[in-house]
N, C-alpha and C positions, 0 to 999 in steps of 0.2 A: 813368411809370417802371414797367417792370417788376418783377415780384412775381421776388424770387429763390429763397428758400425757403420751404418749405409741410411743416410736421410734423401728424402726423396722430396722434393719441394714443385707441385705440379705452380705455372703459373702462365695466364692466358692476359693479355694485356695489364702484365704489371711492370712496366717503365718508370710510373710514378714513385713505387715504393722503393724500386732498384736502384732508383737515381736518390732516394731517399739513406741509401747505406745500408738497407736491411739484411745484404748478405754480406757487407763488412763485421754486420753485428756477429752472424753466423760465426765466421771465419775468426774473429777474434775471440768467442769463446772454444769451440773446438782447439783450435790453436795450443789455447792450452789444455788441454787431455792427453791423460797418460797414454791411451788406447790408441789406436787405428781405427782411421774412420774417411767414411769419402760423404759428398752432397751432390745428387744429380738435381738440377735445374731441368724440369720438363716440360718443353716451353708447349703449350696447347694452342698451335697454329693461331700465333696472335699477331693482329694485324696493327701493330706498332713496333715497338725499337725494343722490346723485351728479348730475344732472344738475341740480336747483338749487341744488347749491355751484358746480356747473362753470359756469353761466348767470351767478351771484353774483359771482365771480371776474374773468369775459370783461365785465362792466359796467364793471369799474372797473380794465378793463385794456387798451388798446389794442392791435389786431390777434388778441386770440383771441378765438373764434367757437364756439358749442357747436351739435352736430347731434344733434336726437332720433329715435335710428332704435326700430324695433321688435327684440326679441332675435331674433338669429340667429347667436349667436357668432362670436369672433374674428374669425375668417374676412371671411364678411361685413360685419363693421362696419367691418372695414382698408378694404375694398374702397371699400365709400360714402366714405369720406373722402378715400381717394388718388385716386378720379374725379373728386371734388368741387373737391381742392386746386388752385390756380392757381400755382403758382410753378413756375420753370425745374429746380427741384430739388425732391425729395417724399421727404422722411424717414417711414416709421413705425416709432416706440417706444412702449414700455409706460410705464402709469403707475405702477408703482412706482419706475423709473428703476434700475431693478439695473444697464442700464449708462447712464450718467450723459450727460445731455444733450452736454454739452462733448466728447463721445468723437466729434461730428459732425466736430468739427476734423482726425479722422484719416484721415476718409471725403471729405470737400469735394474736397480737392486731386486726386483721383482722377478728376473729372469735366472738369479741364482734361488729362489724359493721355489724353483720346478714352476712357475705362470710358464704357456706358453705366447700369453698377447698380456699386454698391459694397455691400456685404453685413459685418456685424460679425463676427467671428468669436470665441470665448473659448476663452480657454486657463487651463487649470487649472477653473476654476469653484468659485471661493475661496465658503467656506462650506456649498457645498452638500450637500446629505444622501447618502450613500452610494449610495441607489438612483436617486438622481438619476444619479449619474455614472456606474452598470449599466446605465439606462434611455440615457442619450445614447449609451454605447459598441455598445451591441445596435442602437440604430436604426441609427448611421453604417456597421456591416456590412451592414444589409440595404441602404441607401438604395443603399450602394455600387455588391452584388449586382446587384439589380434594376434600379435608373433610372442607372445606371453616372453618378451627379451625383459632379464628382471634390474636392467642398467638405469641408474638415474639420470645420465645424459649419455646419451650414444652417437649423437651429431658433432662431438666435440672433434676438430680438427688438426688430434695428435696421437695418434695411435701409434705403439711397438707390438712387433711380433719377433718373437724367431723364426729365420729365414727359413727353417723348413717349413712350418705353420703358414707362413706367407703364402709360400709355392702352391701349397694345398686350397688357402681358399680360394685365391685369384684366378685359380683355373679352374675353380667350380664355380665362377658368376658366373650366371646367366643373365639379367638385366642390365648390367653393366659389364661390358670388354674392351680390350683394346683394339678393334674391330669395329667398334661404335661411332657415329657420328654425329655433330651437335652444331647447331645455329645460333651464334650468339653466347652471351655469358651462360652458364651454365655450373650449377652448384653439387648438382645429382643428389638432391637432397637422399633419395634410399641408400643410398651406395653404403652407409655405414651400416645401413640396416640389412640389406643383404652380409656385408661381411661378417655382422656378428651372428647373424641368425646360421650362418652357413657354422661357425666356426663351433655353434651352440649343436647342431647335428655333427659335428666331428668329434665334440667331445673333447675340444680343449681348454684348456684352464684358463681364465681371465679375471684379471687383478681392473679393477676400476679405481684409479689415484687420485684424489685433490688436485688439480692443478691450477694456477693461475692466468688468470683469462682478462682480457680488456676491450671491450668493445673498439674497433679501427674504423672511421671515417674513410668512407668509398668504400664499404662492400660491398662485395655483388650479389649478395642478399634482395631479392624481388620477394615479398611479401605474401601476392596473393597468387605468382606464378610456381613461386619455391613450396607455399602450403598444399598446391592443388598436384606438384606433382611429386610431393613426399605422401601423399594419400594414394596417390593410385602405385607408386614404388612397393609402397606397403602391402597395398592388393596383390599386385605383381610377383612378390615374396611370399606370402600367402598362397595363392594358386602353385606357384612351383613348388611349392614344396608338398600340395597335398596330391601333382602329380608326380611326385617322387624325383626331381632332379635333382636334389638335391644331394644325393643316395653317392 
């Protein structure tokens, strides 16, 4: 039988949230699904107890799997895991679950209306800190400006694709690979921006969903380090693509 869906959950010093139940949460809704489905844990060379809780957990839990890659933040660590995943569908979400596993149910159905990505979207972004929601409203002018991507929120940290769609864009980044390396937390703030802008010169179909979103205590959200290096990401997408790598 075919593997239906494949979640890929990049996560770099999160012990806190692990030891918090957040992939019991997982597990007990999957659990119940009619479907086939697996959850790679990809642990991004963290220097705490994250990957032997995550290895701890996938023992005594059938179908999740944990990868030890070396740090190269977000970016890179989605990428190992969505290359990696086998299922006809490939979710990536964060591990703190700000938007809640179950929110797949609003994205699923969009892969039988012919979408080939469905993408989260939030509205309001209940909880979050004031400069959060400066920092989101400034990027969505520039992403606008520049890589004319016509999404209302494209940072949101839950994306499906079909697995062949996947294959195709992951190996057309170029600012972000899984060959990359990084110091420290790292969010890659472009990373979404390249995947859509790539996905926007392929020519696939994408469904932008309502989802439910809640701001989580200890993000790794850096303010004026995550604004200055989703502006030059931006650049960065810009220039490759007006020398044609994109192609």
């Amino acid at each position: 039988m075919r593997l239906y869906l494949s979640i890929v959950i990049p996560a770099y010093n999160e012990e806190e949230n692990i030891r918090k139940s957040v992939l019991d949460k997982v597990w007990k809704y999957l659990s119940r699904q009619k479907y086939s489905w697996e959850v790679l844990v990809v642990d991004d060379g963290s220097t705490d107890k994250t990957a032997d809780l995550a290895e701890k957990f996938a023992k005594e839990h059938k179908d999740f799997r944990v990868m030890r890659e070396p740090h190269r933040g977000k970016g890179g660590t989605v990428i190992a895991g969505m290359l990696a995943a086998k299922g006809e569908v490939v979710l990536f979400t964060d591990m703190d679950q700000a938007t809640p596993i179950n929110q797949i149910e609003k994205l699923l159905p969009k892969f039988s209306e012919k979408y080939d990505i469905a993408i989260g979207s939030r509205s309001g972004r209940e909880g979050a800190p004031l400069v959060r929601k400066i920092m989101a409203y400034g990027f969505m002018l520039l992403r606008t400006l520049v890589l004319r991507l016509p999404y209302k929120d494209t940072q949101c940290g839950f994306k499906a694709f079909k697995r062949s769609s996947a294959k195709k864009i992951f190996k057309k980044m170029k600012i972000f690979s899984e060959k990359g390396r990084a110091r420290g937390a790292s969010v890659s703030a472009g990373f979404d921006l390249e995947i859509l802008y790539i996905a926007r010169k392929l020519g696939l179909k994408v469904a932008e969903v309502p989802v439910s979103w809640r701001h989580q205590e200890g993000t790794k959200v850096n303010p004026i380090k995550d604004s200055w290096e989703g502006f030059r990401d931006l650049v960065r997408v810009r220039l490759n693509a007006l020398l044609g790598l994109y192609r």
